[in-house]
C-alpha positions in Angstrom: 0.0 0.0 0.0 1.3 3.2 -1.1 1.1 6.6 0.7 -1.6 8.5 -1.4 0.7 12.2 -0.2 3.6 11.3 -1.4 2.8 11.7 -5.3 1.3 15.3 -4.0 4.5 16.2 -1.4 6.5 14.9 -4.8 5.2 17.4 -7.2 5.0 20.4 -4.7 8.8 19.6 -4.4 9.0 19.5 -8.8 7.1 22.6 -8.5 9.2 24.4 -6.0 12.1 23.6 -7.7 10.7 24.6 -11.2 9.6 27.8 -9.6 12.8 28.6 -7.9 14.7 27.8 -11.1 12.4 30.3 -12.9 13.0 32.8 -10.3 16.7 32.4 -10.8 16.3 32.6 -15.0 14.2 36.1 -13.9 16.8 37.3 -11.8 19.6 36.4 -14.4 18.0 38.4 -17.1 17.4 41.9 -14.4 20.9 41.5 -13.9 21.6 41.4 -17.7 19.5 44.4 -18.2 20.5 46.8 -15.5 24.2 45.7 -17.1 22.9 46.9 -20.2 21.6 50.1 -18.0 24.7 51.1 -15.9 27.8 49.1 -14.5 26.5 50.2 -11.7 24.8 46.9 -9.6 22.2 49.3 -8.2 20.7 49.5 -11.2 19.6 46.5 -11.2 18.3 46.5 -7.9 15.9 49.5 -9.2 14.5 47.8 -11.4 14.1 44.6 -8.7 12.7 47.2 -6.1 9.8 48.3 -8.2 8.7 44.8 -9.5 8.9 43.5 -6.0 6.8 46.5 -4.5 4.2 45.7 -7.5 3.7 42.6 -7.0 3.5 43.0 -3.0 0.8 45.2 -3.4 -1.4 42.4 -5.4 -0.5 39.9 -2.8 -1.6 42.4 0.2 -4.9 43.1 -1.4 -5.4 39.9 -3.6 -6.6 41.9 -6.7 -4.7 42.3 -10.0 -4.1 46.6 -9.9 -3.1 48.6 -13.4 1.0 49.6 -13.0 1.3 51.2 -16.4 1.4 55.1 -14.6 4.9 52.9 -12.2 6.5 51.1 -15.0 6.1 54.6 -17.6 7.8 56.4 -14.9 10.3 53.5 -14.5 11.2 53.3 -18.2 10.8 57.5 -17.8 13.5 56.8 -15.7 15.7 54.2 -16.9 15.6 56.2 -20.8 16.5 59.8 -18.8 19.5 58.2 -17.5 20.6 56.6 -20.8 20.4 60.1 -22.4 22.1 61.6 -20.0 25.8 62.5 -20.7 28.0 59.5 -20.1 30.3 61.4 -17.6 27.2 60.9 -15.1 27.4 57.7 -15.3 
């Protein structure tokens, strides 16, 4: 006799481990961008910061919200510091 939780405990684990590996693949690719961005690590961590914020939000108040106004302003943001002279940098 098998135990019936272990096929559901076994693909929580596949599914943990398939969401942590995309986690890590998301991560990867912020880091390429804010390379892209700036040398600068923090630039990354922008970027980071404002999806983490969004999507805390939606888990406080369960309820997908609109972000377009917070990821202009973020791309406002990100193309300001691009034009700006490269001495700034």
């Amino acid at each position: 006799m098998t135990n019936p939780g272990l096929g559901g405990a076994y693909r929580a684990a596949a599914h943990g481990h398939s969401t942590q590996r995309h986690l890590l693949e998301i991560n990867e690719a912020i880091n390429q961008l804010g390379r892209l961005i700036s040398d600068d690590p923090g630039a990354a961590e922008v970027i980071w910061s404002a999806m983490r914020g969004m999507v805390l939000v939606e888990m406080i108040v369960n309820a997908h919200l609109e972000w377009e106004r917070e990821r202009q302003l973020l791309v406002d943001m990100v193309t300001g510091y691009l034009q700006s002279p490269s001495e700034h940098r």
